[in-house]
C-alpha positions in Angstrom: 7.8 55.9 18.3 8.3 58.0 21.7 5.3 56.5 24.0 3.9 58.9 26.5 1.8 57.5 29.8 -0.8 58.7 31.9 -3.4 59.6 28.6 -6.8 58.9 29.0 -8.0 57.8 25.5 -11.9 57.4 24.1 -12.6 56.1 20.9 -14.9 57.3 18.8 -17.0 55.9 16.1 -18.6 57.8 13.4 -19.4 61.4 13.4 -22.4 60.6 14.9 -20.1 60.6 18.6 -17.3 62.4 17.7 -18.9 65.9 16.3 -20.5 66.3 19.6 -17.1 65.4 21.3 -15.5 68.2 19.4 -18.2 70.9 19.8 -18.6 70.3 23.3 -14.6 70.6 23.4 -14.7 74.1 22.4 -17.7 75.3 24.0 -15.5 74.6 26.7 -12.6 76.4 25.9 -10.5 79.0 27.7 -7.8 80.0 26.1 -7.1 78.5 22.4 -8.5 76.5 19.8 -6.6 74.8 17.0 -8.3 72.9 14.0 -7.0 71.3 11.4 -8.9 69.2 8.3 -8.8 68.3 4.9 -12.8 68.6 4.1 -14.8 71.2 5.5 -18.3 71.1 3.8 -21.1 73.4 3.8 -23.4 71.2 5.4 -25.2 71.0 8.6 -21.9 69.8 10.9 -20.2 72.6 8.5 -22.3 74.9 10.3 -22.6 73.6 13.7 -18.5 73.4 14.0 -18.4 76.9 12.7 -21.1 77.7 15.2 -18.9 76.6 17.9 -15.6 78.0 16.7 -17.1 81.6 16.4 -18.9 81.6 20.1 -15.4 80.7 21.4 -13.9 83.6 19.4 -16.4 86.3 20.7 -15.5 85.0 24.4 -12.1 85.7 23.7 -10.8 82.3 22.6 -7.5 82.0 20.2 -9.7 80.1 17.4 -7.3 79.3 14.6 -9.0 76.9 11.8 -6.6 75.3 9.0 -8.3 73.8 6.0 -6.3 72.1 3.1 -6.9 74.0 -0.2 -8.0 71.3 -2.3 -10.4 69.1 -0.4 -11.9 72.7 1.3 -11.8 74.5 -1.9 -15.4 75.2 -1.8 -15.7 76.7 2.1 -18.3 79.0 1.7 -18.0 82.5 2.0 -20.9 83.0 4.8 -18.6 80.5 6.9 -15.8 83.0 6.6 -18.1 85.7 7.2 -19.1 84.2 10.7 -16.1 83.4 11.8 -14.5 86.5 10.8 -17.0 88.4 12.6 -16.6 86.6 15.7 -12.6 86.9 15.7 -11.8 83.5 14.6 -8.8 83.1 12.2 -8.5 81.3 9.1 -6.0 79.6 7.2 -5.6 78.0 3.7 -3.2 75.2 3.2 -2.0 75.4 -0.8 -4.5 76.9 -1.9 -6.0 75.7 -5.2 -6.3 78.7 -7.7 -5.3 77.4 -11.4 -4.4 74.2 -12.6 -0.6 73.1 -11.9 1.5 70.5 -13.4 3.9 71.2 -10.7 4.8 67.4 -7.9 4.1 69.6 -4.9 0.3 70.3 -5.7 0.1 66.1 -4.0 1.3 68.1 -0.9 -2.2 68.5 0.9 -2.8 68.9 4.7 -5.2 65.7 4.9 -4.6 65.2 8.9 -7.5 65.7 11.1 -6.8 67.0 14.1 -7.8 69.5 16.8 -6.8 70.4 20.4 -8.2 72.9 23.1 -6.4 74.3 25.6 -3.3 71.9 25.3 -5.4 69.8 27.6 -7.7 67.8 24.9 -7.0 66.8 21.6 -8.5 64.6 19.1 -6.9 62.8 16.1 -8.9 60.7 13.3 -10.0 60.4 10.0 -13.4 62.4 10.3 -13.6 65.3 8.4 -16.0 68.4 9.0 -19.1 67.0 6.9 -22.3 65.5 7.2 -21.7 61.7 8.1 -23.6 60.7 11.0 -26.9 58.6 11.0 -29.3 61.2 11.1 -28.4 63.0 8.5 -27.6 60.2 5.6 -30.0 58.6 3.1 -27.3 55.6 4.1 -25.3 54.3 6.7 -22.5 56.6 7.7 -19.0 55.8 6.5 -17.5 53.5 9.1 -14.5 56.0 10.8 -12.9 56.6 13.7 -11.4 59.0 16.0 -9.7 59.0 19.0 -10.2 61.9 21.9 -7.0 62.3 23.8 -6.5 63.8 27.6 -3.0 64.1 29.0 0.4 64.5 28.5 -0.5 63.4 24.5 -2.5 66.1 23.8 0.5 69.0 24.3 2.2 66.9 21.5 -0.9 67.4 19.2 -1.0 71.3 20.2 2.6 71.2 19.3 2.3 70.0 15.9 -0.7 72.6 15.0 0.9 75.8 16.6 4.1 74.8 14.2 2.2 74.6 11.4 0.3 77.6 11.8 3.1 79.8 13.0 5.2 78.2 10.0 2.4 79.3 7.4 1.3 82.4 8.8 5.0 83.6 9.4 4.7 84.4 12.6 6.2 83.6 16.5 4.5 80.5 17.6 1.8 81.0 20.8 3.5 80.3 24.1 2.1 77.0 25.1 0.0 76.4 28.1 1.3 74.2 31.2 1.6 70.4 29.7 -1.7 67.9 31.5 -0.6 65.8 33.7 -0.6 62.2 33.7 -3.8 60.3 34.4 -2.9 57.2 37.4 -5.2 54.9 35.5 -4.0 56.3 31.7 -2.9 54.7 28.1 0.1 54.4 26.9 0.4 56.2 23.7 2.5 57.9 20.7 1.5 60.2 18.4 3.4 59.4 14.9 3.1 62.4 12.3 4.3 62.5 8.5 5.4 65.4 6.9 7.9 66.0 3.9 10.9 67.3 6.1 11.5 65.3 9.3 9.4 62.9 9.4 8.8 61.3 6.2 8.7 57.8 6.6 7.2 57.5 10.3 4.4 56.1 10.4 4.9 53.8 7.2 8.0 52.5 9.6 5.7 52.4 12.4 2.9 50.4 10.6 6.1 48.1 9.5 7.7 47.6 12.9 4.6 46.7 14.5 3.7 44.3 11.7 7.2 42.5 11.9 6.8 42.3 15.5 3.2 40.7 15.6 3.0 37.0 16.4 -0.8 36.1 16.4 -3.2 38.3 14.6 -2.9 42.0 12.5 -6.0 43.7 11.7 -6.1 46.3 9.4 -9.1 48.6 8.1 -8.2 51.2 5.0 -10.0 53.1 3.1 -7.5 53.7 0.3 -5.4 50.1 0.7 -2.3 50.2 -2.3 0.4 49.6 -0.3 4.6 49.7 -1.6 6.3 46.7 -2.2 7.8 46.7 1.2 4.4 47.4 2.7 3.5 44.5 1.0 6.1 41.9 1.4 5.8 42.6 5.4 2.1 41.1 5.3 3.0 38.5 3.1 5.6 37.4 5.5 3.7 37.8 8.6 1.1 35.3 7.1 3.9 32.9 6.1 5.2 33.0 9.8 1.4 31.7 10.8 0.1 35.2 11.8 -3.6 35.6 10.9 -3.4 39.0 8.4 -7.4 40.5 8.0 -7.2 43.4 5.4 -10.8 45.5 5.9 -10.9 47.6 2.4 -13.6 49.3 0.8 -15.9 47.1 -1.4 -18.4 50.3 -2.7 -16.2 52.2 -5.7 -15.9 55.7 -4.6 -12.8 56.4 -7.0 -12.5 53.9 -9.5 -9.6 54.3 -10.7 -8.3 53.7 -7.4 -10.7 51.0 -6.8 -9.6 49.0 -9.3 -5.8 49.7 -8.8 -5.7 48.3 -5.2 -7.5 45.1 -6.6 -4.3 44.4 -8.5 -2.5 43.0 -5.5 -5.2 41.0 -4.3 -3.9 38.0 -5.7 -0.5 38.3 -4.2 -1.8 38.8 -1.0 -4.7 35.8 -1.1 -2.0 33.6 -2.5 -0.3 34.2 0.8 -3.2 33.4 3.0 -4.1 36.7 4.2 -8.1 37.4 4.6 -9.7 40.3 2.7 -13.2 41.9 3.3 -14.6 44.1 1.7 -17.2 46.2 3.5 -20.2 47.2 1.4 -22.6 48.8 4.2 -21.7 51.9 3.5 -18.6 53.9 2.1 -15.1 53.1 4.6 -12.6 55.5 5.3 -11.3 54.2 8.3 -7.7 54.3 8.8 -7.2 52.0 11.7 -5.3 49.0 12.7 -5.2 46.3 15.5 -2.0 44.1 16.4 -2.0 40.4 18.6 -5.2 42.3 20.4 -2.0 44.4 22.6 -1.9 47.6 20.5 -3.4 49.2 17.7 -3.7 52.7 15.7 -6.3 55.4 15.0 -5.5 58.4 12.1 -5.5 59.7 9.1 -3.0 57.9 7.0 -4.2 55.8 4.4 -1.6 52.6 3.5 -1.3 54.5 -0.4 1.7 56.4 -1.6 -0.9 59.7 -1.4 -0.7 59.7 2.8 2.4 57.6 3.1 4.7 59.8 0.7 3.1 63.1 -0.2 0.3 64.5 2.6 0.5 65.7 6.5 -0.9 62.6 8.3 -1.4 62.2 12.0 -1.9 58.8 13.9 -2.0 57.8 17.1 -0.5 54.2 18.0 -1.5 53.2 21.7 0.0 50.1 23.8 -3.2 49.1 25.8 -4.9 46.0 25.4 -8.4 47.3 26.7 -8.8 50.2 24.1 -7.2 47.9 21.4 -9.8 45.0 22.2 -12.6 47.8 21.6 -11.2 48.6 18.4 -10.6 44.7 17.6 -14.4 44.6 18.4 -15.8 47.2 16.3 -13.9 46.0 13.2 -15.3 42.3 14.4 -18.9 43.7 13.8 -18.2 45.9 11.0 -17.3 42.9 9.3 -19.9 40.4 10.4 -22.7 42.7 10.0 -21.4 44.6 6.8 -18.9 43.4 4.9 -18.0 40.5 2.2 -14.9 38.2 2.1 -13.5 37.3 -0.9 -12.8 33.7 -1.2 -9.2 32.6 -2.9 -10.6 30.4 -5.3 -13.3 32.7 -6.4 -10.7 35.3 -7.1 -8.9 33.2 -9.2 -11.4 31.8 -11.5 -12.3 35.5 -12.6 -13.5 36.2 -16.2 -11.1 38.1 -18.0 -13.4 41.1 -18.6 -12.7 41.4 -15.1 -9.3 41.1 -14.8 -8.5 43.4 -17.6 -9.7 46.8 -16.3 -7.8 46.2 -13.2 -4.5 45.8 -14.9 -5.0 48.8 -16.7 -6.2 51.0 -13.8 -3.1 49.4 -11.9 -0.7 50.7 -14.7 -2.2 54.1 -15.1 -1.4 54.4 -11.5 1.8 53.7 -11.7 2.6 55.8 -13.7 1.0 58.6 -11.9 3.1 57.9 -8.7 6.0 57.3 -11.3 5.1 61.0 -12.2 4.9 62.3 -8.9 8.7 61.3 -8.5 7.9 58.0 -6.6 8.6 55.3 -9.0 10.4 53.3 -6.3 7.0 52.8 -4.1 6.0 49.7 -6.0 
């Protein structure tokens, strides 16, 4: 990881304070937007983004919006329409037409990022839908994002002009002057995955920072079914008296899925790490906190999906005052909402229970075996 300093970092929690971040963001905008996302539904905050992208077209604002194929597949036409109207460009990452047999239909742009100007940025897990208090029968999914000033944020424009100019064939936009460095600013690294360069980054990022910790690792994931050596790096972090707290998602969203990542529960309890499962509402938080110093905000789930097949984007930052305000919102999230599962318990499971995991666990195996990634387990 390649830390910049001198970035002035907010976290945000829920869609509920980061939608208003990002319109806000490009109401203000001079020059250029750039968004990326996997899901962008035609829901209230569907509109209201699209709102704002299109009023900074018709002022004369670069807006360029790219939307992954498959988890956008049903952007509506009217949302086109408006942007289209107003200027606005639009992308399609892979898009979905027939159904393919073919490995590289995994390949899905499931980073969520954005940038303005090359002077603010923001990098998370919070797509473009509905998920904010106000507008849920339930509490929102618990998610963060992180809003990024400074020299950071040039990197993030970096990444998305690539991309764009790579799909749209075409010379990349001149960049704007790089921010400065804030006096008072985080330090910071912005880790991406892709299938060319950067492969393995921020699985060897999450890995190095685990080896390294010496007190406590925190992790929250939405989508938990790590690799062996994924794996193996918790279990010796525990061994080596380090206090491991998995946050995972207790509701079943996919239950195939849901039952898979269940499968390794054993090995890991065995080991004396501490699993919760939060049951307040759905999670799809992809964060993590290490010996309360530094910690990470993205996209990346820990599953062979985001680690091995999608665009990611993460941001790991070396600052113990944003990390403790991570550290504390996980604290809460799993006081207030979620469930641990005791060791014993686990183990005393009927087998009715026990035998749908196995068999979700081996149907995924072979799916990743099929993907042309039988080495991840």
């Amino acid at each position: 990881m390649r830390y910049t300093d001198g970035n002035r970092l907010t976290l945000l929690c829920n869609g509920e304070q980061y939608f208003p971040a990002l319109v806000e963001a490009v109401d203000g905008a001079r020059h250029e937007v750039f968004l990326e996302t996997y899901i962008y539904a035609d829901d209230e905050t569907g509109s209201q983004v699209t709102d704002a992208l299109a009023r900074a077209a018709a002022r004369g604002v670069a807006v360029q919006l790219l939307i992954d194929g498959f988890g956008s597949r049903g952007f509506p036409a009217r949302f086109q329409r408006i942007l289209a109207g107003a200027g606005a460009r639009l992308q399609v990452y892979r898009p979905v037409r027939i159904w393919s047999l073919r490995r590289d239909r995994l390949r899905r742009l499931h980073r969520k990022n954005a940038c303005v100007d090359g002077r603010l940025a923001f990098v998370g897990g919070i797509n473009i839908i509905d998920d904010y208090a106000e507008a849920m029968p339930s509490p929102p999914r618990l998610d963060y994002a992180v809003r990024i000033e400074g020299p950071l944020s040039a990197q993030v424009r970096e990444r998305a002009a690539r991309l764009w100019a790579r799909l749209a064939r075409e010379p990349r936009r001149p960049a704007p002057a790089p921010p400065g460095p804030f006096a008072d600013g985080h330090r910071a690294a912005l880790v991406v995955r892709d299938s060319l360069l950067h492969r393995r980054d921020i699985e060897r990022a999450y890995l190095d920072s685990i080896d390294a910790a010496r007190e406590e690792i925190v992790i929250a994931n939405a989508y938990f079914l790590p690799g062996r050596r994924f794996r193996q790096a918790l279990v010796a972090a525990a061994r080596r008296g380090v206090r491991v707290v998995l946050l995972l998602q207790g509701r079943v969203e996919y239950l195939l899925l849901h039952l898979a990542s269940r499968a390794m529960y054993g090995q890991l309890l065995d080991a004396g790490i501490e699993i919760w499962e939060y049951e307040r509402s759905f999670l799809h938080a992809k964060v993590a906190a290490f010996d309360g110093a530094h910690c990470c905000v993205g996209s990346s789930n820990i599953d062979p999906y985001s680690l091995l097949m999608a665009l990611e984007a993460n941001v790991f930052v070396d600052d113990r005052r944003f990390t403790a305000q991570l550290r504390g919102g996980l604290e809460e999230a799993m006081r207030a909402g979620a469930r641990w599962i005791p060791p014993q318990h686990w183990r005393r499971r009927p087998l009715w229970q026990r035998v749908p995991i196995w068999i979700a666990h081996g149907i995924t195996r072979l799916l990743v075996a099929f993907a042309g990634y039988e080495r991840y387990h």
